[in-house]
gemmi code that builds the backbone of each chain (N, CA, C; Angstrom):
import gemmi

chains = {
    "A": [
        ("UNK", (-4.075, 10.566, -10.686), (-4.199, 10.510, -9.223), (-5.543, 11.048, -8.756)),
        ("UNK", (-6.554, 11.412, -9.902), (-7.977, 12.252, -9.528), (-8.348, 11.088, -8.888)),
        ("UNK", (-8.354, 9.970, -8.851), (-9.061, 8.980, -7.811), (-8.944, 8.443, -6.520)),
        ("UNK", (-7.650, 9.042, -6.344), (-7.458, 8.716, -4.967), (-7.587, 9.402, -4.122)),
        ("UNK", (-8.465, 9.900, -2.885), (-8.153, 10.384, -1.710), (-6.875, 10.987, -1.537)),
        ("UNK", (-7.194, 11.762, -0.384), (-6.000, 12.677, 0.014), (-4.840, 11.867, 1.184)),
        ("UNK", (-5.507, 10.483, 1.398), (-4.529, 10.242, 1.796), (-3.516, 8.931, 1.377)),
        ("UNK", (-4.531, 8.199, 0.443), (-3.774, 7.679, -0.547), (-2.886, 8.563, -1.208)),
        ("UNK", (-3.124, 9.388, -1.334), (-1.972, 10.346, -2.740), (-0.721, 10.706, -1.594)),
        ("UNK", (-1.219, 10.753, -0.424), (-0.172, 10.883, 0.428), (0.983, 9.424, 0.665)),
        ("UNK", (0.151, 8.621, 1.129), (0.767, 7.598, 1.125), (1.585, 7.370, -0.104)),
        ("UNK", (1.454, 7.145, -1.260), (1.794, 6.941, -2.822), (2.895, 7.929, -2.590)),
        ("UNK", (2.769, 8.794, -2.441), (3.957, 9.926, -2.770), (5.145, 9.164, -1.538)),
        ("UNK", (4.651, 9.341, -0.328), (5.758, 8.648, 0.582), (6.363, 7.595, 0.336)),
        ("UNK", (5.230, 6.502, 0.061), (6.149, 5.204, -0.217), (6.853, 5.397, -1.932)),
        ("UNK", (6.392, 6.304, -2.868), (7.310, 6.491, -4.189), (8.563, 7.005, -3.849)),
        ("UNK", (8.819, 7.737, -3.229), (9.722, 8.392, -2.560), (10.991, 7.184, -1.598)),
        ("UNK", (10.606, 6.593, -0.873), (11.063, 5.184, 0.081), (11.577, 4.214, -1.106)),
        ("UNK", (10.909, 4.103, -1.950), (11.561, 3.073, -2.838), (11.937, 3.728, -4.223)),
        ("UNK", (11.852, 5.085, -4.626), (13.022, 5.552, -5.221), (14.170, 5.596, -4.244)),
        ("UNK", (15.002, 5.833, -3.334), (16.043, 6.085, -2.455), (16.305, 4.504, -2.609)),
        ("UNK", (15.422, 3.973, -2.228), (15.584, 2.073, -1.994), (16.368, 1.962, -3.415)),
        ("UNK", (16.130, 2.276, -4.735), (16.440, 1.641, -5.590), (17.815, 2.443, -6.042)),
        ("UNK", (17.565, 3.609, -5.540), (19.113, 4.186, -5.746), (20.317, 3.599, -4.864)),
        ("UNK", (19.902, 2.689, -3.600), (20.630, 2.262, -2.748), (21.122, 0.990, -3.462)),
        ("UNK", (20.159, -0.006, -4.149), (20.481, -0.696, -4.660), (21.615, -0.666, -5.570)),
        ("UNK", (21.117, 0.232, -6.734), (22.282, 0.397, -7.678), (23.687, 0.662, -6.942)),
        ("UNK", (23.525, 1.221, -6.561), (24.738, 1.783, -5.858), (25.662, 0.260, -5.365)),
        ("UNK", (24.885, -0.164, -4.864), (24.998, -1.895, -4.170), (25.883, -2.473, -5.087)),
        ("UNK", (24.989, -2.287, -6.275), (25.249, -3.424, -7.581), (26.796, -2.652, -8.463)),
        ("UNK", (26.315, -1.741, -8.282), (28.119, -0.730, -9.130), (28.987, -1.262, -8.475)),
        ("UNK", (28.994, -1.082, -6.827), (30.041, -1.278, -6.269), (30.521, -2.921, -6.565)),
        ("UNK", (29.687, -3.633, -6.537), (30.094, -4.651, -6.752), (30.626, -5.516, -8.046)),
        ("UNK", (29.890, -4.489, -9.064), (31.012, -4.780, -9.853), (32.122, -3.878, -10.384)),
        ("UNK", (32.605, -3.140, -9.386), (33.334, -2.347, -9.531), (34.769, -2.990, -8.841)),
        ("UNK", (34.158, -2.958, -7.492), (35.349, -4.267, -6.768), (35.599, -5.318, -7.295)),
        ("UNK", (34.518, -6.233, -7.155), (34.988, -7.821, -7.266), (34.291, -7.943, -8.711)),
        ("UNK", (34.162, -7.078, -9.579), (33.486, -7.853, -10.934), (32.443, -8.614, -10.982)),
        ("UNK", (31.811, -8.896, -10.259), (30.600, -9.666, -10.488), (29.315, -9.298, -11.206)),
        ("UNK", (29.298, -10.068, -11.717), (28.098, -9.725, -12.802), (26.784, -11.189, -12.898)),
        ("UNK", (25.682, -10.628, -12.296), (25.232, -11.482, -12.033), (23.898, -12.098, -12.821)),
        ("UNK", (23.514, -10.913, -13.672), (22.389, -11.600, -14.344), (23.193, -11.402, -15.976)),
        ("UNK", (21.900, -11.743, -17.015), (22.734, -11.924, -18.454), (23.710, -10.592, -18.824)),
        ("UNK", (22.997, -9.136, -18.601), (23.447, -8.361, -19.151), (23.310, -6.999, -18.061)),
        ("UNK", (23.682, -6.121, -18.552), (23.375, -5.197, -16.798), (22.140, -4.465, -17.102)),
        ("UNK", (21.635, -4.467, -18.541), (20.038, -4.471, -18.878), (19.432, -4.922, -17.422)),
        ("UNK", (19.617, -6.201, -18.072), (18.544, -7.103, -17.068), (18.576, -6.933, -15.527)),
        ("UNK", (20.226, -6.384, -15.182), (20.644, -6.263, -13.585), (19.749, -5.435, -13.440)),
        ("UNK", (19.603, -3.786, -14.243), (19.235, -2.647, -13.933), (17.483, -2.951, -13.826)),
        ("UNK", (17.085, -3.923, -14.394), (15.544, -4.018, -14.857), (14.667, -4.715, -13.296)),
        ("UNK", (15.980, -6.207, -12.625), (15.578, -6.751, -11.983), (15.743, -5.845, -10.309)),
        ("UNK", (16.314, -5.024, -10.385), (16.729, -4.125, -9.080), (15.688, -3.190, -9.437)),
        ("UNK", (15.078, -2.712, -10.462), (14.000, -1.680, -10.699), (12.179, -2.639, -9.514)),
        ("UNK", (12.499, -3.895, -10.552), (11.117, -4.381, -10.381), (11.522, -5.494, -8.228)),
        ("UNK", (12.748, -4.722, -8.056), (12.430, -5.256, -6.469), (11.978, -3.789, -5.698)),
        ("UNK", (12.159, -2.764, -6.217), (11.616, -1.611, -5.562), (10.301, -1.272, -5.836)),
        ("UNK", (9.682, -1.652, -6.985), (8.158, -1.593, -7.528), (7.702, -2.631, -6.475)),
        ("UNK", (8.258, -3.890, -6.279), (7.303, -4.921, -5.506), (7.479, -3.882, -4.310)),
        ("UNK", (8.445, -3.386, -3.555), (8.364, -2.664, -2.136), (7.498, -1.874, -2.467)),
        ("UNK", (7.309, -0.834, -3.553), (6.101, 0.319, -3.198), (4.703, -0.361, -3.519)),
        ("UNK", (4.777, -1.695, -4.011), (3.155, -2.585, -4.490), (2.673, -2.843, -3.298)),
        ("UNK", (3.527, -3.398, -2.419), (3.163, -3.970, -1.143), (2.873, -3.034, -0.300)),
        ("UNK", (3.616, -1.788, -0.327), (3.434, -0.936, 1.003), (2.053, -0.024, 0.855)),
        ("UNK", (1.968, -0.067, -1.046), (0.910, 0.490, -0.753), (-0.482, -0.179, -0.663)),
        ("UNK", (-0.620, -1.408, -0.972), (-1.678, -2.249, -0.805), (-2.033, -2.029, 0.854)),
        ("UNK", (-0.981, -2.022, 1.109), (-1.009, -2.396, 3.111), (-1.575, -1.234, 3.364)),
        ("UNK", (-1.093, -0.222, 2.998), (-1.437, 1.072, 3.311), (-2.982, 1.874, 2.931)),
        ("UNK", (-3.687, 0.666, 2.163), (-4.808, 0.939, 1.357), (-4.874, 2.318, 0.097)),
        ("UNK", (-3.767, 2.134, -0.333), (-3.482, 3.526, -1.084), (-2.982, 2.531, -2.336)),
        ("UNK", (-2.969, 1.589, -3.031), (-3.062, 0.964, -4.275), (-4.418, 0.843, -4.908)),
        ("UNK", (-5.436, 0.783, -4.494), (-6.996, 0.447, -5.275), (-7.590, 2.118, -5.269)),
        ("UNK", (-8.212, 2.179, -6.737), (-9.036, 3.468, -6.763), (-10.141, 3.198, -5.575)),
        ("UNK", (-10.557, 4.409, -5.007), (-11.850, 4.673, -4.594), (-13.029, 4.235, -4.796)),
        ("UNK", (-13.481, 3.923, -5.844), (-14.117, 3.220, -6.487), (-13.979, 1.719, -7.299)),
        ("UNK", (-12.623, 1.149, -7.098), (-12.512, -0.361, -6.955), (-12.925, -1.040, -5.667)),
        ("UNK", (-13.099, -2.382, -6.671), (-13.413, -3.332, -5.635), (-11.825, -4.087, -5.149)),
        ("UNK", (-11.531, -4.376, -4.076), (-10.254, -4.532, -4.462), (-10.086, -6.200, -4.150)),
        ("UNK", (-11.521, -6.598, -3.794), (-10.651, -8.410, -3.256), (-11.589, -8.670, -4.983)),
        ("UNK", (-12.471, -8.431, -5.725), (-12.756, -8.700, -7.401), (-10.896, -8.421, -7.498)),
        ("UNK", (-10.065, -6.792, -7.818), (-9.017, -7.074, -8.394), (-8.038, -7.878, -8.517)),
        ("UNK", (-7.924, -8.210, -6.615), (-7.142, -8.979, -6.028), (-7.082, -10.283, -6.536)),
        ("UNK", (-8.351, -10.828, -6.753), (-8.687, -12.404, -7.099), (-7.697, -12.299, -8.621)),
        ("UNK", (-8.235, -11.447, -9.033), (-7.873, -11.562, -11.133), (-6.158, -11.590, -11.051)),
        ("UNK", (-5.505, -10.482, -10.006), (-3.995, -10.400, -9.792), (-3.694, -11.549, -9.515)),
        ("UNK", (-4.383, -12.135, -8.390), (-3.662, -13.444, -7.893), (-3.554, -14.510, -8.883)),
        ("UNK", (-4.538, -14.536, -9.927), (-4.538, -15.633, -11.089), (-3.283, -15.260, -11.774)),
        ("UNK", (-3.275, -14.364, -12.502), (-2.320, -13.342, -13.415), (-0.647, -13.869, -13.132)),
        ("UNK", (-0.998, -13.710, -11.380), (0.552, -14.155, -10.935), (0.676, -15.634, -10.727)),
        ("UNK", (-0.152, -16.181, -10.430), (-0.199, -17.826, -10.623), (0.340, -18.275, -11.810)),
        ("UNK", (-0.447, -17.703, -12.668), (-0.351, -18.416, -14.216), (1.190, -17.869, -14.961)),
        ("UNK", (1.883, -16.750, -14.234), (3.616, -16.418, -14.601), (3.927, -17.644, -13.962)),
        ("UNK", (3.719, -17.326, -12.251), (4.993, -18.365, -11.882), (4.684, -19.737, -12.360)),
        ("UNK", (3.420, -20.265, -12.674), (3.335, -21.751, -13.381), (4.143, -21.677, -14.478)),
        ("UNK", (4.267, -20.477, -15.462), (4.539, -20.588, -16.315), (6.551, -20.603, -16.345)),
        ("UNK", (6.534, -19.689, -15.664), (8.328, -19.542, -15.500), (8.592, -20.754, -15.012)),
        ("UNK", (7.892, -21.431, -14.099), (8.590, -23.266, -13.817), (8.749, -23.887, -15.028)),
        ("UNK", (8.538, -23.811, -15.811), (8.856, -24.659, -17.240), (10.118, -24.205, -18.110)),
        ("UNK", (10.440, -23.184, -17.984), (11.749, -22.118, -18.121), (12.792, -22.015, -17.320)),
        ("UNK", (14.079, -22.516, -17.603), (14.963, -22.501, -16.996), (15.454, -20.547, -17.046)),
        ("UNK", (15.604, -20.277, -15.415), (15.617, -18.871, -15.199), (17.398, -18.426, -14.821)),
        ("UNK", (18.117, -19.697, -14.654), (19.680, -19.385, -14.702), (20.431, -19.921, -15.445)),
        ("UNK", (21.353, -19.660, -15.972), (22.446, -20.285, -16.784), (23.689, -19.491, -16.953)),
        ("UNK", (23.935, -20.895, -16.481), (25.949, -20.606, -16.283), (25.983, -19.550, -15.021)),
        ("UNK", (25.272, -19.825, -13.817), (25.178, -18.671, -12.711), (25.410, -17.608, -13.026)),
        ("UNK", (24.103, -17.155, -14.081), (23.713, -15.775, -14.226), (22.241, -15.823, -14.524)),
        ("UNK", (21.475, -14.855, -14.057), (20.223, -14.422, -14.146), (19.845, -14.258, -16.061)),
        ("UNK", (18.983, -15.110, -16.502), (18.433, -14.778, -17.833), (17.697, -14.022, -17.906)),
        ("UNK", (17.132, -13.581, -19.161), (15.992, -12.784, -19.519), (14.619, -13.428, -19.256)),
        ("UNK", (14.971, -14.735, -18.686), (13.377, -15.515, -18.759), (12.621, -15.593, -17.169)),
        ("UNK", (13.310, -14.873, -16.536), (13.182, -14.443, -14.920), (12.068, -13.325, -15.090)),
        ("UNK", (12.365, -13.052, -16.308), (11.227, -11.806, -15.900), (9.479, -12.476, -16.048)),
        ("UNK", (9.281, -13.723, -16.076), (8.448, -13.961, -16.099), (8.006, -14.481, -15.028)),
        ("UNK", (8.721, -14.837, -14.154), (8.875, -15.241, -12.941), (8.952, -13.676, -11.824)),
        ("UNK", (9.774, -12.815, -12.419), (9.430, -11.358, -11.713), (7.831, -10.854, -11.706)),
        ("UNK", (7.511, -10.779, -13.145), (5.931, -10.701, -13.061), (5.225, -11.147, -12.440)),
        ("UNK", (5.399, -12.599, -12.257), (4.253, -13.415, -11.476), (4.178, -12.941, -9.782)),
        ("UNK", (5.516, -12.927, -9.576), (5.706, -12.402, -8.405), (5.090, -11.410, -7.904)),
        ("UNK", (5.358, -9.973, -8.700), (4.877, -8.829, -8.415), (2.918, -9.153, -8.326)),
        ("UNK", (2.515, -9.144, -9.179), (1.135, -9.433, -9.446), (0.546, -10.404, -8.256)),
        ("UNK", (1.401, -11.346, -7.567), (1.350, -12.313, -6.402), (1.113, -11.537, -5.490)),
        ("UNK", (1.789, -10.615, -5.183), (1.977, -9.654, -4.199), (0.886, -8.781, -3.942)),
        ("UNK", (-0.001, -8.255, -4.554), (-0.845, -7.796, -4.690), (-1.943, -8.268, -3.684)),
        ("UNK", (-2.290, -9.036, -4.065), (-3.591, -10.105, -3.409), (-2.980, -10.736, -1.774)),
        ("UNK", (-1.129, -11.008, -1.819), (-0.922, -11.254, -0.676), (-0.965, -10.088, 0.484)),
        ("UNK", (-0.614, -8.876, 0.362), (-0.260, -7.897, 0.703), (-2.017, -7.548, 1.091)),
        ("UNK", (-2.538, -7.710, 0.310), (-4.131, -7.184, 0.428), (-5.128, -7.955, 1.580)),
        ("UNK", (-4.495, -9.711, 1.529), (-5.025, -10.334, 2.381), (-4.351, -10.428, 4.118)),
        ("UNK", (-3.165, -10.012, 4.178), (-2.747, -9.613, 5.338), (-3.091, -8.505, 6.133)),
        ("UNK", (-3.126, -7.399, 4.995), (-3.986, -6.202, 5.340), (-5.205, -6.648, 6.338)),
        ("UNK", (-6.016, -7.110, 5.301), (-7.443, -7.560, 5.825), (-7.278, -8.332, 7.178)),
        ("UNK", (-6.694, -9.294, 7.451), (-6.402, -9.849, 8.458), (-5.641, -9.297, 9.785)),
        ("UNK", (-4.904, -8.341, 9.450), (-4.474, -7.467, 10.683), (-5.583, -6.424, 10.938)),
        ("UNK", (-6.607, -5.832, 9.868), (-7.614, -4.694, 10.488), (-8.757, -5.492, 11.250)),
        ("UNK", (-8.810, -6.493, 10.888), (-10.276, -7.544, 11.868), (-9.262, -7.514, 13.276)),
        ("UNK", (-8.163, -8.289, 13.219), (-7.436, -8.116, 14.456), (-7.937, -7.082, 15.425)),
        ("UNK", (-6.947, -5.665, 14.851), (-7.175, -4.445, 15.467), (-8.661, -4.088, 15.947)),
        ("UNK", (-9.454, -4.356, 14.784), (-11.256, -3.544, 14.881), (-11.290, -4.888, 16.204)),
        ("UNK", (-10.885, -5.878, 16.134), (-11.412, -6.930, 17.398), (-10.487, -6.817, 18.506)),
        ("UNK", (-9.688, -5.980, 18.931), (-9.135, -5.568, 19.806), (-9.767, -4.319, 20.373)),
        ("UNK", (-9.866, -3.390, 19.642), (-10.580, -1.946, 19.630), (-11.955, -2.126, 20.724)),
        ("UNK", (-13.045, -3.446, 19.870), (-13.949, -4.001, 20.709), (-13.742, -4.282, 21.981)),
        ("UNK", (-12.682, -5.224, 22.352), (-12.192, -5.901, 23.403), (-11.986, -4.693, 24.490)),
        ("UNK", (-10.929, -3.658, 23.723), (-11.012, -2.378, 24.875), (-12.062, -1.947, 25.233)),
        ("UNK", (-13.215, -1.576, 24.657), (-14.219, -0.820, 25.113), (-14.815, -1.594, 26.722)),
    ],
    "B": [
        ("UNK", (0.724, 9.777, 17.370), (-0.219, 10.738, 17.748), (-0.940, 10.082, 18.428)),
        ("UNK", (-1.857, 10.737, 19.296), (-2.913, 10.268, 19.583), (-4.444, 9.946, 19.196)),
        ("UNK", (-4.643, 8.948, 19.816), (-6.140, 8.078, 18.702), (-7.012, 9.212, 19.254)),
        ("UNK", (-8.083, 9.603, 17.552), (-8.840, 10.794, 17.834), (-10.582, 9.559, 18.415)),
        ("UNK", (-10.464, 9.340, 19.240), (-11.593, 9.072, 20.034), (-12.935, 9.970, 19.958)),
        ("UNK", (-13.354, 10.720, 20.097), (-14.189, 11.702, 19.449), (-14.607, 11.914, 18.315)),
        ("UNK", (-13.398, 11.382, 16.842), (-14.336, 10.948, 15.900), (-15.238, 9.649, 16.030)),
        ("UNK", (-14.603, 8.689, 16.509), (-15.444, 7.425, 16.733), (-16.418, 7.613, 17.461)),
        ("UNK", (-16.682, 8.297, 18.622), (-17.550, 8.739, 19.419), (-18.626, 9.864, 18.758)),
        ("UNK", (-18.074, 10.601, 17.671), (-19.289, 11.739, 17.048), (-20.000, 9.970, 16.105)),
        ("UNK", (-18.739, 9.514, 15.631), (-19.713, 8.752, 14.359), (-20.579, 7.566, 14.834)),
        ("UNK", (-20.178, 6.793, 15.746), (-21.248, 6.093, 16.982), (-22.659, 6.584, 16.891)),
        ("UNK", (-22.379, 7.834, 17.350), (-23.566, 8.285, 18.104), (-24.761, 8.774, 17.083)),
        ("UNK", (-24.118, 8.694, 15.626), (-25.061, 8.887, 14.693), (-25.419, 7.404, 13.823)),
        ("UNK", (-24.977, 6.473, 14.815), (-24.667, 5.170, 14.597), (-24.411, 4.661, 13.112)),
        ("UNK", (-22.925, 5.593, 12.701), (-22.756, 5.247, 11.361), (-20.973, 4.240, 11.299)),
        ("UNK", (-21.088, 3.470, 10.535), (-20.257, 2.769, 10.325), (-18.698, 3.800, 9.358)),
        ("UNK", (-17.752, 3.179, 9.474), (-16.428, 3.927, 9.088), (-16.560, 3.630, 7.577)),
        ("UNK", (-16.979, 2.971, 6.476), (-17.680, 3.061, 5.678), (-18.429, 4.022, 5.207)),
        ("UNK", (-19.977, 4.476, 6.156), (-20.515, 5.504, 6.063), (-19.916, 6.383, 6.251)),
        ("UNK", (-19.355, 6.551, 6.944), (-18.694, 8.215, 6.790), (-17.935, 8.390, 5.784)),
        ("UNK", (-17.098, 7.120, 5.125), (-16.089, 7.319, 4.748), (-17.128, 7.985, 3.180)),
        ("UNK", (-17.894, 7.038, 2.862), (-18.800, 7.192, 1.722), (-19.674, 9.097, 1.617)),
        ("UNK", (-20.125, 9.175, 2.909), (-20.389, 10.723, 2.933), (-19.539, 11.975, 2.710)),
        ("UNK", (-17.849, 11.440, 3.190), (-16.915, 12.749, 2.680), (-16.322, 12.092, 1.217)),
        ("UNK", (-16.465, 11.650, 0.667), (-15.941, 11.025, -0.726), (-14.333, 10.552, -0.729)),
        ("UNK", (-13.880, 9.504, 0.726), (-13.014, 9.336, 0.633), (-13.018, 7.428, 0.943)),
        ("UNK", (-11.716, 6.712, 0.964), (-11.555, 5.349, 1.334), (-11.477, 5.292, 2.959)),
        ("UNK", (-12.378, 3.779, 3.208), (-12.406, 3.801, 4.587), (-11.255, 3.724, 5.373)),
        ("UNK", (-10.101, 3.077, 4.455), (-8.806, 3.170, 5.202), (-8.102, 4.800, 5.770)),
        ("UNK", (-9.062, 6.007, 4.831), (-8.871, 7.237, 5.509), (-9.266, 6.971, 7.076)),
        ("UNK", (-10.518, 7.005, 7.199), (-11.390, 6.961, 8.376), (-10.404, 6.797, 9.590)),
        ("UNK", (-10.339, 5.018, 8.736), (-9.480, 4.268, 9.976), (-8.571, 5.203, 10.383)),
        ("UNK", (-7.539, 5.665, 9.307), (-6.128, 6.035, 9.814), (-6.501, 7.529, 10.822)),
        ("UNK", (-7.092, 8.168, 10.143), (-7.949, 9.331, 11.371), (-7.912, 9.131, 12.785)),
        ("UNK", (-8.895, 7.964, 13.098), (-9.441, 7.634, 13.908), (-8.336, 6.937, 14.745)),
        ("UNK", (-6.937, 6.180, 14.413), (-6.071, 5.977, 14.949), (-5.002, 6.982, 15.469)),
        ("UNK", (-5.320, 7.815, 14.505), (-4.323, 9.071, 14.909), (-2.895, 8.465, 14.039)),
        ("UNK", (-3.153, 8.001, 12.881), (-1.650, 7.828, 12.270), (-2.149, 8.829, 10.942)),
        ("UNK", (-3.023, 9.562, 10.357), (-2.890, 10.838, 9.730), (-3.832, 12.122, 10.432)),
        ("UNK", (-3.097, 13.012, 9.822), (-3.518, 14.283, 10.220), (-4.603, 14.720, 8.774)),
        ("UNK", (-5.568, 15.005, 8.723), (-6.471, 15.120, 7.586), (-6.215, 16.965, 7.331)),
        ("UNK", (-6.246, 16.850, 6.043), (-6.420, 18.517, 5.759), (-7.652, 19.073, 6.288)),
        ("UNK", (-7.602, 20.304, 6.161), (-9.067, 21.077, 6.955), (-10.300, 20.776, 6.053)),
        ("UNK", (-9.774, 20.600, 4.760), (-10.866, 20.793, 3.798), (-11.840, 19.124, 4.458)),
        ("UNK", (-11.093, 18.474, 4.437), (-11.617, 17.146, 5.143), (-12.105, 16.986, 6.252)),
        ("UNK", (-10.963, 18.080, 7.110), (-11.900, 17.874, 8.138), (-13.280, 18.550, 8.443)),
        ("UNK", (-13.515, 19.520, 7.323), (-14.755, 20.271, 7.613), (-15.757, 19.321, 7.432)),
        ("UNK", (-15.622, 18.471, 5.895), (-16.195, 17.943, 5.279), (-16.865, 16.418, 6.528)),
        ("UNK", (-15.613, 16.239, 7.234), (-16.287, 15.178, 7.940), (-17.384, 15.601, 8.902)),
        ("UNK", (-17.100, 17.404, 9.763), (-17.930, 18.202, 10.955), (-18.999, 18.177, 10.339)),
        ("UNK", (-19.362, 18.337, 8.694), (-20.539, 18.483, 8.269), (-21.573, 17.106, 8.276)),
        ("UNK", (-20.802, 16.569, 8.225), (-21.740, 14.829, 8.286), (-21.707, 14.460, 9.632)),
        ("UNK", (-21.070, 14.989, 10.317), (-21.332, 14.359, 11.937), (-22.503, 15.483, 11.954)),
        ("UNK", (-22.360, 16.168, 11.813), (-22.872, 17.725, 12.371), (-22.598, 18.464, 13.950)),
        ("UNK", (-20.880, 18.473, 13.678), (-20.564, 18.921, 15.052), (-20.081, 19.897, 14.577)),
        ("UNK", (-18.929, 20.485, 15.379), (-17.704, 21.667, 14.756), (-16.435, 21.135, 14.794)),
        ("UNK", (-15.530, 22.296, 14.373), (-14.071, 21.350, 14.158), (-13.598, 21.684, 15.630)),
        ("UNK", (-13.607, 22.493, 16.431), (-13.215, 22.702, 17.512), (-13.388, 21.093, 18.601)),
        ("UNK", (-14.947, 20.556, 18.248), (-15.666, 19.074, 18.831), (-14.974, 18.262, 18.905)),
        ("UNK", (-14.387, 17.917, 17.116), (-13.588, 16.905, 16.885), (-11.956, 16.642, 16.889)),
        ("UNK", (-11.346, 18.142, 16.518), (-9.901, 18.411, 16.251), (-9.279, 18.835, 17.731)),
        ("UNK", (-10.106, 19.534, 18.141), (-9.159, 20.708, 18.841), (-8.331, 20.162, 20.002)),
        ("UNK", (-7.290, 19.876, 20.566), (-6.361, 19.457, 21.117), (-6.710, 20.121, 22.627)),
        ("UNK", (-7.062, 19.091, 23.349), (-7.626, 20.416, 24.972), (-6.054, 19.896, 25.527)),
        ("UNK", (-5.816, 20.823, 26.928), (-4.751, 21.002, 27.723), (-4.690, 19.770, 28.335)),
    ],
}
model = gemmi.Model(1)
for chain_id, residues in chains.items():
    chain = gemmi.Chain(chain_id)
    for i, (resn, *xyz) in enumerate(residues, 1):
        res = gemmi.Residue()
        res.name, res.seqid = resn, gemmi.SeqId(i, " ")
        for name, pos in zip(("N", "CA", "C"), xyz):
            atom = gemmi.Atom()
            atom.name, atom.element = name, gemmi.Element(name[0])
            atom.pos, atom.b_iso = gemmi.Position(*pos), 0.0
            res.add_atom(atom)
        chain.add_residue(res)
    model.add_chain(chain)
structure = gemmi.Structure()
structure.add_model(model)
structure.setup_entities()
């Protein structure tokens, strides 16, 4: 964490915090449900426990991109952004060729399709950013 | 909180960009920004660090009048 600012490390800690609770909410979600009605929805509860992990990583990827508290201090972050956005292109191209359900349950081959995703997120999250601070800085103007 | 106007107004007037400053206290400009909006409160150590590159005091920039 020596690279980040004091208020990145802030942010990071808050949003780690938001989506640990998030992911404990989840589980909780997922017990109950197969506790009641049995449902079991991906191959194995491996994979349940893996794919409810990597939806709380995408919440703290995104919040902290937005938050400018994902890139060191010294990154460039639309160079990283570009390489992420390929990274995740070239999963989800790749998971389209892979059948990701069978017998309505989640396979192990989703996770390649989870990857792409996450890594997607990155560059999207980064370019919205960018596009809401021109907003604001061109509003800011407008007030003066 | 309220937007600290007075940093934007010390860093203006030394006509430095939120960048530059951000680059003079060794932090990301998204600090600056969030400062300057009033959505963080900066530690002292920061905030000295920023009084020293404006070259004001912390009383100039922080201090909350009535």
């Amino acid at each position: 964490m020596d690279n980040f600012d004091e208020y990145q490390k802030f942010m990071r800690y808050k949003y780690g915090a938001y989506s640990f609770i998030f992911l404990m909410l989840l589980i909780m979600i997922n017990y109950l449900l197969s506790l009641v009605f049995e449902v079991q929805w991906a191959e194995t509860k491996e994979l349940e426990f893996f794919l409810l992990i990597s939806i709380a990583l995408g919440y703290f990827i995104v919040m902290s991109v937005y938050k400018g508290a994902f890139f060191h201090q010294k990154y460039t972050p639309t160079v990283y952004s570009a390489i992420y956005f390929f990274l995740g292109l070239m999963n989800i191209y790749v998971s389209f060729s892979i059948s990701f359900i069978k017998d309505g349950r989640v396979t192990f081959n989703s996770i390649m399709l989870i990857n792409g995703v996450l890594w997607f997120l990155i560059p999207a999250a980064y370019i919205i950013r960018e596009f809401v601070e021109k907003r604001r800085d061109k509003n800011d103007i407008e007030e003066k | 909180m309220a937007k600290n106007l007075r940093l934007k107004t010390a860093r203006a007037r030394l006509d430095m960009s939120q960048q530059d400053l951000a680059d003079a206290v060794d932090v990301t400009r998204q600090t600056i920004s969030a400062i300057e909006r009033g959505d963080y409160n900066p530690t002292i150590n920061l905030c000295i660090r920023i009084c020293k590159s404006l070259n004001v005091t912390l009383n100039d920039l922080f201090w909350e009048e009535d």
